[in-house]
VEXDRENDO-290247 format. One record per residue: residue number from 1; residue in three letters; x, y, z of N, C-alpha, C, O in turn. Coordinates in steps of 0.1 Angstrom, whole numbers. Each point is the difference from the previous one (the first is absolute). Last residue first. Example, Ala and Ser with C-alpha at 12.3 -4.5 7.8 and 13.67 -1.06 7.14 Angstrom:
2_SER_128_-22_71_9_11_0_-8_11_8_5_11_1
1_ALA_-2_-68_-2_-9_12_0_9_12_0_10_0_7
END
This chain:
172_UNK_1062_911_1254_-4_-5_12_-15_-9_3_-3_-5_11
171_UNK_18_26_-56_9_-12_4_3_-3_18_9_-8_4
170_UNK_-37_47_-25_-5_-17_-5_8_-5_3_-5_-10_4
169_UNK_22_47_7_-11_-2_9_-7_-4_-4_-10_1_7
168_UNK_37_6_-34_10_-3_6_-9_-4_15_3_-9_8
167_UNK_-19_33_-53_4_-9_1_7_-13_16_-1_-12_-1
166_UNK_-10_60_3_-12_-8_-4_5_-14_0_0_-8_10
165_UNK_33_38_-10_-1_0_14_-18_-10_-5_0_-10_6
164_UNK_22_21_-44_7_-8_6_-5_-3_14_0_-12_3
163_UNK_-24_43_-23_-7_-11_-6_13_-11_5_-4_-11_4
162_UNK_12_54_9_-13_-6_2_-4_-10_-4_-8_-6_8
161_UNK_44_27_-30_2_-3_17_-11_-6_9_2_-9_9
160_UNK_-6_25_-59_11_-15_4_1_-4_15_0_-11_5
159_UNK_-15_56_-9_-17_-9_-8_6_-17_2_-5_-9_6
158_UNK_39_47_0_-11_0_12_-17_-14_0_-9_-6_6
157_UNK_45_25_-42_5_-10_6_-10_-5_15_-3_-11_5
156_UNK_2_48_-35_-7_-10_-6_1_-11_8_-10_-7_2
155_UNK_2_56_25_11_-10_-11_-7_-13_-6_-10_-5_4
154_UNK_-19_48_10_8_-12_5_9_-6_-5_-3_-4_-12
153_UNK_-9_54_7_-8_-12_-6_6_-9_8_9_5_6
152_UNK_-2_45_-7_-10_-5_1_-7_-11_-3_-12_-1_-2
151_UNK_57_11_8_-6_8_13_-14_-5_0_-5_-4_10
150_UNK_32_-7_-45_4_-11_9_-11_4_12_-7_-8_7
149_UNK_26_39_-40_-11_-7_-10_-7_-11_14_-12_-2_0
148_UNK_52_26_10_-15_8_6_-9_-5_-6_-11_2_4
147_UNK_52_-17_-11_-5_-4_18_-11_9_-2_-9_-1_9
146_UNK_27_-5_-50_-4_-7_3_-4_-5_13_-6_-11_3
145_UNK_27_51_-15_-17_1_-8_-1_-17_2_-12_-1_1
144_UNK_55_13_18_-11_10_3_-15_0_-10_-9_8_2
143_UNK_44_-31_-16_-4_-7_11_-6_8_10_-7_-6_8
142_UNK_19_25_-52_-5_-16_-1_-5_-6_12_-11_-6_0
141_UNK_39_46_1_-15_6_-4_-9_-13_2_-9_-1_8
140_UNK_55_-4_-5_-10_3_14_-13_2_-5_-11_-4_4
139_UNK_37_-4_-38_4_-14_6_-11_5_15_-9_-7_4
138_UNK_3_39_-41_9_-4_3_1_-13_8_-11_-4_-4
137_UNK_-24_25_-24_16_5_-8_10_-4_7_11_0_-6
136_UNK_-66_2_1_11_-6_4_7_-2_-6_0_-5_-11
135_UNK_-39_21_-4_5_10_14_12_-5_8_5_7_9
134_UNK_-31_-33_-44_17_12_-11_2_7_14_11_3_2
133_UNK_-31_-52_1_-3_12_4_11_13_-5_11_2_3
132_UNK_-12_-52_4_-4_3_-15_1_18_0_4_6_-10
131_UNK_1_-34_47_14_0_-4_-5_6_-18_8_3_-9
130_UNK_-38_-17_36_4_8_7_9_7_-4_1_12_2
129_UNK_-12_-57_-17_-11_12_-4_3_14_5_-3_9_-8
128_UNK_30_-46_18_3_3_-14_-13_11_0_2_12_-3
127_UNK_-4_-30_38_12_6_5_1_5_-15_3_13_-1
126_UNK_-42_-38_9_2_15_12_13_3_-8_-1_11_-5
125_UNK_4_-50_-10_-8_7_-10_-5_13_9_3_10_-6
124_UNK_20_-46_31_8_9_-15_-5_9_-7_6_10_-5
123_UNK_-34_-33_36_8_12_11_13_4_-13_4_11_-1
122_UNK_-35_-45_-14_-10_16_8_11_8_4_1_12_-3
121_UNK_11_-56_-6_1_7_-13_-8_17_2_2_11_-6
120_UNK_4_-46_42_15_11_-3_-7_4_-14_3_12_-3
119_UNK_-35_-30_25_5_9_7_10_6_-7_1_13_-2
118_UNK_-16_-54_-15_-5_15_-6_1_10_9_-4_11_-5
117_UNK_25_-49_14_3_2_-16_-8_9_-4_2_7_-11
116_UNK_-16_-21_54_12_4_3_3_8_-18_-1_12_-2
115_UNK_-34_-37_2_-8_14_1_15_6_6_1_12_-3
114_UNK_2_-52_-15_-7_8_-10_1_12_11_5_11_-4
113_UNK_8_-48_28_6_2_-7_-4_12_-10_10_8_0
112_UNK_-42_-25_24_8_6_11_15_8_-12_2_12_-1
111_UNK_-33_-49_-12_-5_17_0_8_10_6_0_12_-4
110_UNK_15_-60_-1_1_13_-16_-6_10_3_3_11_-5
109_UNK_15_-33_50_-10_1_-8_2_8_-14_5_11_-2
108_UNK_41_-26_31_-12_8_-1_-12_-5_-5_2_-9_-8
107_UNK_44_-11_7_-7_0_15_-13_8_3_-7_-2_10
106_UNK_32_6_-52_-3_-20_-2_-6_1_14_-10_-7_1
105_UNK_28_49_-10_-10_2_-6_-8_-17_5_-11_-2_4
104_UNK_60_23_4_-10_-5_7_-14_-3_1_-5_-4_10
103_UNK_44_15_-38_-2_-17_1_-8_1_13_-4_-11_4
102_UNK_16_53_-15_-12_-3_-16_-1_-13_8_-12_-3_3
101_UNK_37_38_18_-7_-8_6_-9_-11_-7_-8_-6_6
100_UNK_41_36_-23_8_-7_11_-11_-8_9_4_-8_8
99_UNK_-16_39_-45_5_-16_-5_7_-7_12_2_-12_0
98_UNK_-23_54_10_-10_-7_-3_12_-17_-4_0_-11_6
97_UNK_24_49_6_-11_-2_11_-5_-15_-7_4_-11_3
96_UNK_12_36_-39_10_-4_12_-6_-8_10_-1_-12_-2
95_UNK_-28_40_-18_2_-12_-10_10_-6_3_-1_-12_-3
94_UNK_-3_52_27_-15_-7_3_7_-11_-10_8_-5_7
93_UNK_22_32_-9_4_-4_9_-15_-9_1_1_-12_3
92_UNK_3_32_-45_9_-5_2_1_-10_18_3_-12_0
91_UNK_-32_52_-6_-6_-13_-8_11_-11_2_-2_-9_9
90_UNK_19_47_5_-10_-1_7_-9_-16_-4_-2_-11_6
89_UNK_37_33_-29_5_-3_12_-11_-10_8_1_-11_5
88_UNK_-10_38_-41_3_-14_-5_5_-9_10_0_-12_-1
87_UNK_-11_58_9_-12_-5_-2_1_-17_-6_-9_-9_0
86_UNK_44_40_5_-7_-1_15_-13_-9_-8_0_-12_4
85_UNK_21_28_-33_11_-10_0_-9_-3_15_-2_-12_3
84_UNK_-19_49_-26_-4_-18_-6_11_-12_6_-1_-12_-2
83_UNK_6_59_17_-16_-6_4_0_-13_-6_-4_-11_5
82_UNK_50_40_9_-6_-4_-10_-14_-9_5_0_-8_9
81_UNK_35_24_13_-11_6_2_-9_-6_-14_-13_1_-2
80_UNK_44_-36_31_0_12_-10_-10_13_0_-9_-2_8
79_UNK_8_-39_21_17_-1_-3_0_17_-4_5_9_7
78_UNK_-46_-24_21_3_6_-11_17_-3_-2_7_4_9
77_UNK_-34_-33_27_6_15_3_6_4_-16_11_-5_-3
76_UNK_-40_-35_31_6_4_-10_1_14_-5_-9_6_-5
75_UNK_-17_-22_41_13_-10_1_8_7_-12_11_4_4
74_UNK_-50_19_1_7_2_11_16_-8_3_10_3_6
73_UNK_-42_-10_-41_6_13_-1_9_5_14_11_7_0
72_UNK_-40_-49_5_7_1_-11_9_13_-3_12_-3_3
71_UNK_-43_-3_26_8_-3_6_16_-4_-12_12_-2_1
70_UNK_-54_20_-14_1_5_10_16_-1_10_7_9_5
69_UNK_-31_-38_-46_1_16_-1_13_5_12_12_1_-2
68_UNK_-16_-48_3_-14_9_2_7_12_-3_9_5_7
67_UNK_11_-45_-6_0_0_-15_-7_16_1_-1_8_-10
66_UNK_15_-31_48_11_1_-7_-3_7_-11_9_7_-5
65_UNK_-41_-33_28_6_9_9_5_7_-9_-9_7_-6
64_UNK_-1_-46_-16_-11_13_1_7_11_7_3_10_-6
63_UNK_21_-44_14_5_5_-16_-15_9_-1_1_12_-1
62_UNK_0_-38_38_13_10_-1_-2_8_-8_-1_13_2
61_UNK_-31_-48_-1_-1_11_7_10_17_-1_-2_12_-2
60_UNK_11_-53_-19_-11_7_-7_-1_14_7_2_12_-4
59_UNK_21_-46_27_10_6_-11_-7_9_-8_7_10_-4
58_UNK_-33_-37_38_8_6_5_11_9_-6_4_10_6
57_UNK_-32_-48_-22_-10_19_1_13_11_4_3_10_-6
56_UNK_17_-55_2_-5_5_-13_-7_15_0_2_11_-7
55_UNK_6_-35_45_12_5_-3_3_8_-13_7_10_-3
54_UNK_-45_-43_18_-3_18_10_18_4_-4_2_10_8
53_UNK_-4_-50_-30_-11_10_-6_-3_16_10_-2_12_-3
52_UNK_30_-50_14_7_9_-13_-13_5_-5_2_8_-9
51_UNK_-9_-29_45_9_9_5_8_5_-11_8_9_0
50_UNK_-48_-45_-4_1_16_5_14_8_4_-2_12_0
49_UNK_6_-61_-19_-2_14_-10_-4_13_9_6_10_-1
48_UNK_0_-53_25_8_6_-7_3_9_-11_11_4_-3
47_UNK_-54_-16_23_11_-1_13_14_10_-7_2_12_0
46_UNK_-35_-38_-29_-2_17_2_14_4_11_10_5_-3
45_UNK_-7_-47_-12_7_11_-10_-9_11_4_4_11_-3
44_UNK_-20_-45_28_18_3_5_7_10_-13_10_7_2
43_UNK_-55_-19_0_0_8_10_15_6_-1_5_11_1
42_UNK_-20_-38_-36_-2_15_0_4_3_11_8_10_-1
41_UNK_-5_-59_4_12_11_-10_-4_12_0_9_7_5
40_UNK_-44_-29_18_12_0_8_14_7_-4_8_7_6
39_UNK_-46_-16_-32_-1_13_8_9_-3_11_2_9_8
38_UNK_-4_-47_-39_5_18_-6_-3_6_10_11_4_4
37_UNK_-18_-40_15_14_-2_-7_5_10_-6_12_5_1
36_UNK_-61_-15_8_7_3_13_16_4_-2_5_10_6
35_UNK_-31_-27_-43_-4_19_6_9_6_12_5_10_2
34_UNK_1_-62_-11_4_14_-10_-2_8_-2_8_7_-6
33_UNK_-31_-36_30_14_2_7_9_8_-14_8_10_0
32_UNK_-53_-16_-7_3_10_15_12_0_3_5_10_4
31_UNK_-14_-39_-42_-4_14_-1_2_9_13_6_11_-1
30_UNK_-3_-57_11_8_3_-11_-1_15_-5_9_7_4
29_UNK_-48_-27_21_15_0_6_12_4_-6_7_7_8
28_UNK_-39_-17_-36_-7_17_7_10_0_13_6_10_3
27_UNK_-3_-48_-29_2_6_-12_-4_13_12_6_10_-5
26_UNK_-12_-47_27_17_2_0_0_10_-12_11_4_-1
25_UNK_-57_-13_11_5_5_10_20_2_1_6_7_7
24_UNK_-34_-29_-44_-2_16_3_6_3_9_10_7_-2
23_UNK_-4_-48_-7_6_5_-10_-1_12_1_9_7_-3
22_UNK_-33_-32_32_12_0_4_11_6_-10_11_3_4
21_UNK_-54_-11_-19_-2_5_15_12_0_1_3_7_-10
20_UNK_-9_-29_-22_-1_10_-2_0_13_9_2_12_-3
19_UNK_0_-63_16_17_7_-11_-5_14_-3_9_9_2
18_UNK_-44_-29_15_13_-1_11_11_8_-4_7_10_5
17_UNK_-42_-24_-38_-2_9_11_9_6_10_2_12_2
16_UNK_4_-50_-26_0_10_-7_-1_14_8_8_9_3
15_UNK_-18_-52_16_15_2_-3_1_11_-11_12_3_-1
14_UNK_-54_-14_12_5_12_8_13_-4_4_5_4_11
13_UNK_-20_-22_-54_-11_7_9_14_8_8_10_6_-4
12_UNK_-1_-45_-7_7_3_-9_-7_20_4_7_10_1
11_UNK_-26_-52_21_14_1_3_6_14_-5_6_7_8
10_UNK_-46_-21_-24_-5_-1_10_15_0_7_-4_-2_12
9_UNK_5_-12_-57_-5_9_2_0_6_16_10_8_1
8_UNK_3_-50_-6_9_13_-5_-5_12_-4_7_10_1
7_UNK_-36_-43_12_9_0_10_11_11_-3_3_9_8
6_UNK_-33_-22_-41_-6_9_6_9_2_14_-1_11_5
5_UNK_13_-39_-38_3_12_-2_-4_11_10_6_10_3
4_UNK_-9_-55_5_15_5_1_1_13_-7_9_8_3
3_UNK_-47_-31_-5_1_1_13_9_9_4_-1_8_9
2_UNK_-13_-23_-52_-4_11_5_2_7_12_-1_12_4
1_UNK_17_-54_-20_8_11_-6_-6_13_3_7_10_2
END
């Protein structure tokens, strides 16, 4: 009886062994091929996501363009002489701008996103602060003190533009 056990023993050994051995190597085969499996899916949803994301900067971009002071006043032309109706005009069209591009935020970074959402709140707040001023009385006066407020600073929007153009030369 000892014989038969120790025989089973001595069998049971490195039939064990075997099995363990071979349990690792299909358990770490198995693992690879499922690493392998996802990074084959990311590639193809990157593949397919970059071209809505550089389309994403691409609308940002615009809408910074769009939003700058500068090119601002120049697009949008006083209805009235009136300063506060110009000046609601003005905000009005930047917050216009902005919700037509809002669903592009999901293609962006949140940082990227934040400092855009604080570009425009900079460039309302130039425009409302400006607009605080009793020396202004008319719709021109308004945009005549905001092109010269403009002369000496950079736009808000200029700081968004950079960090888009940053961003976008990590995704090469």
């Amino acid at each position: 009886m000892e014989d038969q056990l120790l025989n089973l023993i001595m069998f049971a050994i490195p039939s064990l062994i075997v099995g363990a051995i071979a349990f690792l190597f299909f358990r770490e085969h198995i693992q690879n091929e499922d690493n392998r499996r996802m990074f084959l899916i990311h590639k193809q949803l990157q593949k397919e996501s970059l071209p809505q994301r550089f389309q994403a900067y691409e609308r940002f971009t615009l809408f910074l363009e769009r939003i700058n002071p500068n090119k601002l006043l120049l697009r949008i032309a006083p209805v009235s002489s009136n300063k506060n109706d110009y000046e609601t005009l003005l905000i009005s069209s930047i917050e216009q701008e902005f919700e037509h591009n809002l669903s592009q935020q999901v293609y962006i970074s949140d940082s990227c996103w934040s400092i855009i959402n604080a570009s425009k709140s900079a460039t309302i707040q130039l425009i409302r602060k400006v607009g605080m001023s009793d020396k202004m009385d008319t719709a021109e006066k308004l945009r005549e003190a905001i092109l010269t407020e403009m002369m000496d600073k950079a736009a808000p929007s200029n700081a968004a533009l950079s960090y888009i153009k940053k961003e976008i030369s990590e995704l090469w």
